[in-house]
TIDOBA-308134 format. One line per field, with one value per residue (C-alpha): residue in three letters; x, y, z. Coordinates in Angstrom, 3 decimals. Each point is the difference from the previous one (the first is absolute). Example, Ala and Ser with C-alpha at 12.3 -4.5 7.8 and 13.67 -1.06 7.14 Angstrom:
residu: ALA  SER
X: 12.300  1.370
Y: -4.500  3.440
Z: 7.800  -0.660
This chain:
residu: UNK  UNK  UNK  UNK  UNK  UNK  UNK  UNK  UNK  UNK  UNK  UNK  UNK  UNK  UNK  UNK  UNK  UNK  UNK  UNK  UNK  UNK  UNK  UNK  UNK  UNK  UNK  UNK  UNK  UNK  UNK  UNK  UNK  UNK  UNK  UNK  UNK  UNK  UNK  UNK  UNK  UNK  UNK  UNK  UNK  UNK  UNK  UNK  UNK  UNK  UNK  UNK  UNK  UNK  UNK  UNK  UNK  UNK  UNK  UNK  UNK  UNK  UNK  UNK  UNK  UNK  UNK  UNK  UNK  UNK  UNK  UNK  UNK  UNK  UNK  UNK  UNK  UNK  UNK  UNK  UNK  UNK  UNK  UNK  UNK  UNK  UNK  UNK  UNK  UNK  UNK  UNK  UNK  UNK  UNK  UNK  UNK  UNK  UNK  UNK  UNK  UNK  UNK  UNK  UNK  UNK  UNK  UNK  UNK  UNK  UNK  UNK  UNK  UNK  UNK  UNK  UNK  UNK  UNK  UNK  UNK  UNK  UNK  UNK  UNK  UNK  UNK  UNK  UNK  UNK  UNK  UNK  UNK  UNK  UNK  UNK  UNK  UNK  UNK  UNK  UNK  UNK  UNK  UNK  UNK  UNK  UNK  UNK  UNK  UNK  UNK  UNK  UNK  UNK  UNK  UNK  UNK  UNK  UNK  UNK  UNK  UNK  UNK  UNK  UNK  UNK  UNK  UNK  UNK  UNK  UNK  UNK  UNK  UNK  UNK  UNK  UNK  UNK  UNK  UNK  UNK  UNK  UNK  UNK  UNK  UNK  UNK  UNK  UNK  UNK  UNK  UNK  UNK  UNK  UNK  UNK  UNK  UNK  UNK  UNK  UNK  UNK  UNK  UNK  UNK  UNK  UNK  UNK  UNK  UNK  UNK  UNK  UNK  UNK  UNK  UNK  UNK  UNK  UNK  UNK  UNK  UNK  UNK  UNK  UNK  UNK  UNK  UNK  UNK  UNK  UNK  UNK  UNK  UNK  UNK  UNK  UNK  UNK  UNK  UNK  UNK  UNK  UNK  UNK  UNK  UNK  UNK  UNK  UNK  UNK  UNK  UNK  UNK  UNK  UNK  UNK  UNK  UNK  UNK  UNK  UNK  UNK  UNK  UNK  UNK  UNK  UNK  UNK  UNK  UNK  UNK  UNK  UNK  UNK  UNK  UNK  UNK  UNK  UNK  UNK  UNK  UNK  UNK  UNK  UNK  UNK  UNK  UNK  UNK  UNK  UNK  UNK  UNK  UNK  UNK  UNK  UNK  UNK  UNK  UNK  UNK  UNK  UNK  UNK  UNK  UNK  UNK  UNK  UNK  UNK  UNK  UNK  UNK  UNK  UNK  UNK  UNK  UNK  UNK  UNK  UNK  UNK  UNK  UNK  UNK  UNK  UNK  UNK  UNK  UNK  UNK  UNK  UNK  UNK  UNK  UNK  UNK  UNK  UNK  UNK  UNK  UNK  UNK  UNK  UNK  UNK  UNK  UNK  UNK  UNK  UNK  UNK  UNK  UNK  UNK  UNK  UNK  UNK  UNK  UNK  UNK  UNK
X: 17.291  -3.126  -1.928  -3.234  -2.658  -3.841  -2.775  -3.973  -1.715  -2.689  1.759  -1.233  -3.624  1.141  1.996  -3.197  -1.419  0.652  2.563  -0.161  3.040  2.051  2.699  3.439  3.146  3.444  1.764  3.832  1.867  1.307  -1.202  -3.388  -3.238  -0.556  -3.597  -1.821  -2.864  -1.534  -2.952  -2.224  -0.383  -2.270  -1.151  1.294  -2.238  2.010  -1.765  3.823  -0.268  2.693  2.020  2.942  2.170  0.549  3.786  2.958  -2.382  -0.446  -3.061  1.971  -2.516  -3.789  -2.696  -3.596  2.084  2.907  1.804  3.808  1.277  3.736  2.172  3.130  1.307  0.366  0.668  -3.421  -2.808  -2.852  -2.898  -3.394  -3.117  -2.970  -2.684  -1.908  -2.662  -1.275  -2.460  -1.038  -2.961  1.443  1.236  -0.933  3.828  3.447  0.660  2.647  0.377  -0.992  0.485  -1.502  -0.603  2.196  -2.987  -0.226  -3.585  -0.543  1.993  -0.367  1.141  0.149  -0.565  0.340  -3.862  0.148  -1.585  1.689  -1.691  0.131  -0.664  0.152  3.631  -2.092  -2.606  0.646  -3.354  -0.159  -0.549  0.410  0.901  2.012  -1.220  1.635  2.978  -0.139  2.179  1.670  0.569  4.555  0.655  -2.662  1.491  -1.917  1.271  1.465  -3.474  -1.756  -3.254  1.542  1.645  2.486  -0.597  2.025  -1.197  0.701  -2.291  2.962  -1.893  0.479  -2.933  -0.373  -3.544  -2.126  0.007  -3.334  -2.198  2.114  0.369  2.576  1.054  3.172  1.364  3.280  0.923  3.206  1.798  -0.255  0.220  -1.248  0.350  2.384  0.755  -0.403  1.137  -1.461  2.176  -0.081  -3.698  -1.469  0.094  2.076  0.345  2.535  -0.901  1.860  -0.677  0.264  0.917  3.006  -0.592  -0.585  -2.124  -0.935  -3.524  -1.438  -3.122  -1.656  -0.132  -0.089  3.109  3.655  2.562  2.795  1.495  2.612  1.534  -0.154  1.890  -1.551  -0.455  -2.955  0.139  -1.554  0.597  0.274  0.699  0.071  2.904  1.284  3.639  2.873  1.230  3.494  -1.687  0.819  -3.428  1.296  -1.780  -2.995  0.799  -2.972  -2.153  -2.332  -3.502  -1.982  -2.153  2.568  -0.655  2.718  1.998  3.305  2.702  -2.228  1.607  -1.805  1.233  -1.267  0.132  -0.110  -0.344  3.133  1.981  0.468  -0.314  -0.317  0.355  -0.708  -0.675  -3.693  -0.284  3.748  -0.946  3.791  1.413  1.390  1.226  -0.970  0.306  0.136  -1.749  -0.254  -3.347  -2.812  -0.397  -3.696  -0.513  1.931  -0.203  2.141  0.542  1.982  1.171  3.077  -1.087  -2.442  -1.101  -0.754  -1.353  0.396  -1.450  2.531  -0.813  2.719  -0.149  2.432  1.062  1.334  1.749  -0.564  3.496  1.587  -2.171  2.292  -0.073  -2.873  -0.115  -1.239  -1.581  -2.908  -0.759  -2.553  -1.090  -0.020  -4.270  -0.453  0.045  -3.192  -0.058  2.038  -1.275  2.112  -1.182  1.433  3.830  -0.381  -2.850  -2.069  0.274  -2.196  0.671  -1.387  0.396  1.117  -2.798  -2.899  -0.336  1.468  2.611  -0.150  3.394  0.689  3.819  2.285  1.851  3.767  -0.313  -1.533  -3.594  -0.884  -3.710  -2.496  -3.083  -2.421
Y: 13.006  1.124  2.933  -0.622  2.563  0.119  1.598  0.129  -3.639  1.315  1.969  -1.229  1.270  2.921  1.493  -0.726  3.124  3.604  1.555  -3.127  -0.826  -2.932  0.028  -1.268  -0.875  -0.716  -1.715  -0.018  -2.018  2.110  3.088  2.429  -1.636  2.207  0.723  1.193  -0.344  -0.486  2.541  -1.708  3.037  -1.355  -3.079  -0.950  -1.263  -3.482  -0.439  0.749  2.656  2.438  0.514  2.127  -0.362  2.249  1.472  -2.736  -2.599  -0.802  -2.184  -2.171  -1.353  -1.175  -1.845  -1.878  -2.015  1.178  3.114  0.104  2.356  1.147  1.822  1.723  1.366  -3.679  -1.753  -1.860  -1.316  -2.266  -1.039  -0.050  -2.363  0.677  -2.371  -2.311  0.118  0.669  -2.012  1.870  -1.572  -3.580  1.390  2.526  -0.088  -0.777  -2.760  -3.001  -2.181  -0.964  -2.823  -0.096  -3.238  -2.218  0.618  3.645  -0.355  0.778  1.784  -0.810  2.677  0.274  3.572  1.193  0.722  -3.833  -1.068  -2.111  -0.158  -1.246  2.013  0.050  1.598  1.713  2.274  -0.349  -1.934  -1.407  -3.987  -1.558  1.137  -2.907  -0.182  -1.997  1.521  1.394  2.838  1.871  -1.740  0.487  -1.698  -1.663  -1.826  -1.715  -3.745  -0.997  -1.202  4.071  -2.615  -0.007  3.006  -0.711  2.609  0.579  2.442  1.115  -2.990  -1.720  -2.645  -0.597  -0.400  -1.168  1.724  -1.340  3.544  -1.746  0.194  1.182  -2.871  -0.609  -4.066  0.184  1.551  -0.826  0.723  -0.477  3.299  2.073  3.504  2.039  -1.517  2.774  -1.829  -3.108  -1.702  -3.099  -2.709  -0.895  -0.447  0.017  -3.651  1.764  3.659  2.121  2.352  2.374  1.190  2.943  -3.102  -0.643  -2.920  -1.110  -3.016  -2.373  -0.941  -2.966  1.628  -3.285  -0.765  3.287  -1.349  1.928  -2.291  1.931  2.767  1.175  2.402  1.489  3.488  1.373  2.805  1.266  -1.455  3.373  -1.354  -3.847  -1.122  -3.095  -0.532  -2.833  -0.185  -0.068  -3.440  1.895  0.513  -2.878  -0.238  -2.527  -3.798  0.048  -2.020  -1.820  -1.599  2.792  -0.664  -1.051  2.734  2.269  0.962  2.300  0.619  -1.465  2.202  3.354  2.498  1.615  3.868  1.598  3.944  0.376  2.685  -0.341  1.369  -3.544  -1.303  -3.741  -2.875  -3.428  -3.136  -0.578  -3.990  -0.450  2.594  0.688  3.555  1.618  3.590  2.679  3.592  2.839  3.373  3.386  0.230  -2.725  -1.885  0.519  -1.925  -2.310  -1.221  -2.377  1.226  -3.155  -3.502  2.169  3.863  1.280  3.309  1.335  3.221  1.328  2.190  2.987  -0.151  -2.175  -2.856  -2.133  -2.247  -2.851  -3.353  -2.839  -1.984  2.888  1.369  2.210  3.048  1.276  0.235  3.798  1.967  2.254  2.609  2.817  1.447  -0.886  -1.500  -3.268  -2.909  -1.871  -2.083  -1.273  -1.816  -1.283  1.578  -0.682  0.827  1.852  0.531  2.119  1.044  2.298  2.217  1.717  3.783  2.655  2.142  -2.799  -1.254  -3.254  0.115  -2.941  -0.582  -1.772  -0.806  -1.552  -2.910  1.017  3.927  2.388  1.180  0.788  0.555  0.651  1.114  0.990
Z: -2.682  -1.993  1.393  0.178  -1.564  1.590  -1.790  1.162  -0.015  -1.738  -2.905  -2.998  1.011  1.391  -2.881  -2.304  1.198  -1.150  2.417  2.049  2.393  1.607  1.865  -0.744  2.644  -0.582  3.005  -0.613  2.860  2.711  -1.220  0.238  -1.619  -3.502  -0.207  -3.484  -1.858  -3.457  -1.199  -3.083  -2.445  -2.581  -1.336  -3.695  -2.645  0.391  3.513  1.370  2.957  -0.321  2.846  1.362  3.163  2.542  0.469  0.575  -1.790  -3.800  -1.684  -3.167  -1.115  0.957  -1.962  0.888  2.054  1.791  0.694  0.221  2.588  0.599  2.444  -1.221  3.096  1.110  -3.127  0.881  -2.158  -0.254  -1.895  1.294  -0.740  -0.104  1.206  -2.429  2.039  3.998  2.194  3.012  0.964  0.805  3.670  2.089  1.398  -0.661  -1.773  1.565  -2.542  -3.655  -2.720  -3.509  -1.766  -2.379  -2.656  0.806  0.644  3.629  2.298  4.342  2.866  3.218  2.050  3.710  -0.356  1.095  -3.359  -2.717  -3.597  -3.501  -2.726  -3.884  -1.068  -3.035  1.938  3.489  0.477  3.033  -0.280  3.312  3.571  2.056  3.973  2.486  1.446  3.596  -0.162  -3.131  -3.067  -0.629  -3.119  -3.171  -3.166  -2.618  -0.576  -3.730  -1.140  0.853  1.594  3.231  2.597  2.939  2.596  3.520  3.172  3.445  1.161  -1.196  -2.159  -3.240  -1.925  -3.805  -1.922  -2.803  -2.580  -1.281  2.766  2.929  2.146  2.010  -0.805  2.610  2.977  0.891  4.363  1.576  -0.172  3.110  -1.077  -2.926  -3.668  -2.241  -2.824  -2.424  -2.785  -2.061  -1.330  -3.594  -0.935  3.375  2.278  2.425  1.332  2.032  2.895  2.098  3.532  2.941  1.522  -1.816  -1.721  -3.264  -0.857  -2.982  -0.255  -1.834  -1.738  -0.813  3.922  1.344  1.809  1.171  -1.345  2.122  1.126  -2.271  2.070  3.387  0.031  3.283  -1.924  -2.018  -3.298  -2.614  -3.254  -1.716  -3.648  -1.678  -3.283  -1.774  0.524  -2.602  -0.474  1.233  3.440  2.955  1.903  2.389  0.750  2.477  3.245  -0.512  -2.724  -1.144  0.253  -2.992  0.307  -0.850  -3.914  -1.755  2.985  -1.852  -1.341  1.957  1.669  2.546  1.083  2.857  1.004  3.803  2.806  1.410  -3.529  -1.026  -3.892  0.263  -2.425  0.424  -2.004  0.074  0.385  1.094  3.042  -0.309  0.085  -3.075  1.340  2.706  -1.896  3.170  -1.140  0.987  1.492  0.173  -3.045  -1.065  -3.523  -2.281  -3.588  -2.502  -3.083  -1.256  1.196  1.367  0.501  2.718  1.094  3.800  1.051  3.497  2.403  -0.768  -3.597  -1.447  -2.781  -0.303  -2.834  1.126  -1.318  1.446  -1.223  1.832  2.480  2.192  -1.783  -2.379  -3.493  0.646  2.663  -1.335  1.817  -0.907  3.092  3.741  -0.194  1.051  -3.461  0.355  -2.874  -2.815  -2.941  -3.315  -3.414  -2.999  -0.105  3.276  2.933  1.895  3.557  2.018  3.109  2.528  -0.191  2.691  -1.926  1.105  -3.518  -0.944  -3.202  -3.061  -1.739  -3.262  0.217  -2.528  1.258  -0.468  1.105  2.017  -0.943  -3.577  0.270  3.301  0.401  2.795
């Protein structure tokens, strides 16, 4: 089990400064949190701040653009990233949800201020602000073409935005509690959506129709995600004809991470199940990573690696602390899942797919 390292969100500004300070932790499993600090003492004429650790921790190495901290006394160490860039005057609070464009261009987020916006990923520029929803805005994800975003809220409509001018060209209704999560299939004709009431339902954008429920867990559904299944993979025969609405829906697996600790896999048009994975805590967020491999994060801050060709027991457990996983994305040979944090700041991870973490960063 890795033990996971914290420093300051803000580092990279802070140690900029003469004699400026941020904080450090080290929180080995079972044992006393380690606290330290690092103390800039000059700025080199490379730009590079130079920095030095406080007693227990040592500074390997740091640049313009990441500092690499380690922990003898528990044989821990990671590597720290600085941000790019920041945009703090998009929200005025917390921010639920965000998606970035397949060009790049534009980015879209949703906040617990109640707003949800679009804005240019270069400058932070705000571009458009979507109104419509009720209550909050849970979940926003551009659609494969970057014209078009897919948004879900605690109205529990589903509605589908122009990022041109705005306008909201669909709402979907039938779901009868809050809106967590969503997924679009292939290019876009249909979409998935998963409910506080503890369904999950295929819509038919072109009609602004639900083509079925896929499931009904009677339990709240947190997380969804869409994969093309290995041709290894039996995804069962739907009972009846599917409807020729549904687009891309063949050979899809659909995985859903539930309330009540349950990981479930299903075939997408078939409607047939493919396995039930119990967890340790509520599963809160899910991901494929190949036709075969998937990732789930939980409430007690596990990931799990799983196989879907044998299901019963994980490829690895990943555990770097006890805060809640609340989201998992694929990147490259690995991924990148945040958590919550005991400290009230939310942790970003960049994993490599076959071991424990190799690189994280505030």
């Amino acid at each position: 089990m890795a033990v996971p390292l914290r420093i300051q969100s803000d580092w990279a500004q802070a140690l900029r400064k003469d004699e400026g300070e941020a904080w450090l932790s080290c929180h080995p499993p079972g044992k006393p949190t380690l606290y330290g600090s690092l103390t800039c003492q000059g700025i080199g004429l490379d730009g590079i701040p130079e920095v030095t650790a406080s007693e227990g921790f040592i500074v390997n190495e740091i640049n313009k653009k990441s500092i690499h901290i380690s922990c003898p006394k528990e044989n821990a160490s990671s590597k720290f990233l600085a941000p790019y860039t920041t945009f703090s005057r998009i929200h005025t609070k917390s921010i639920t949800c965000l998606d970035i464009s397949s060009g790049g261009g534009l980015g879209v987020s949703s906040s617990t201020d109640g707003s949800m916006k679009i804005w240019q990923a270069s400058n932070g520029e705000l571009r458009r602000v979507l109104e419509g929803h009720v209550f909050d805005v849970n979940c926003c994800r551009f659609f494969p073409s970057g014209l078009v975003v897919l948004s879900g809220g605690m109205d529990a409509q589903l509605k589908i935005w122009s990022a041109e001018d705005a306008s909201c060209v669909v709402t979907f209704k039938g779901h009868k509690g809050g809106i967590l999560d969503t997924a679009i299939v292939d290019r876009g004709k249909n979409v998935v959506s998963g409910s506080r009431d503890g369904t999950a339902r295929l819509w038919d954008c072109g009609r602004s129709a639900c083509l079925g429920v896929i499931a009904d867990c009677g339990s709240s559904i947190n997380g969804v995600a869409v994969g093309t299944a290995d041709n290894s993979i039996n995804l069962g025969s739907p009972e009846q004809t599917p409807s020729e609405r549904e687009v891309g829906t063949e050979s899809k697996m659909l995985l859903l991470a539930r309330e009540d600790k349950k990981l479930q896999c299903l075939g997408l048009q078939s409607r047939q199940p493919v396995f039930l994975f119990i967890g340790s805590d509520a599963f809160n967020c899910c991901s494929f990573l190949s036709g075969f491999l998937l990732l789930a994060g939980t409430q007690d801050g596990n990931i799990y690696q799983l196989d879907v060709r044998s299901p019963r027991a994980p490829v690895q457990v990943i555990h770097r602390s006890g805060a809640p996983v609340m989201s998992l994305l694929s990147f490259r040979d690995g991924f990148i899942a945040s958590q919550g944090s005991h400290m009230g700041e939310a942790d970003l991870h960049l994993l490599s797919r076959w071991s424990c973490a190799t690189l994280s960063a505030l």
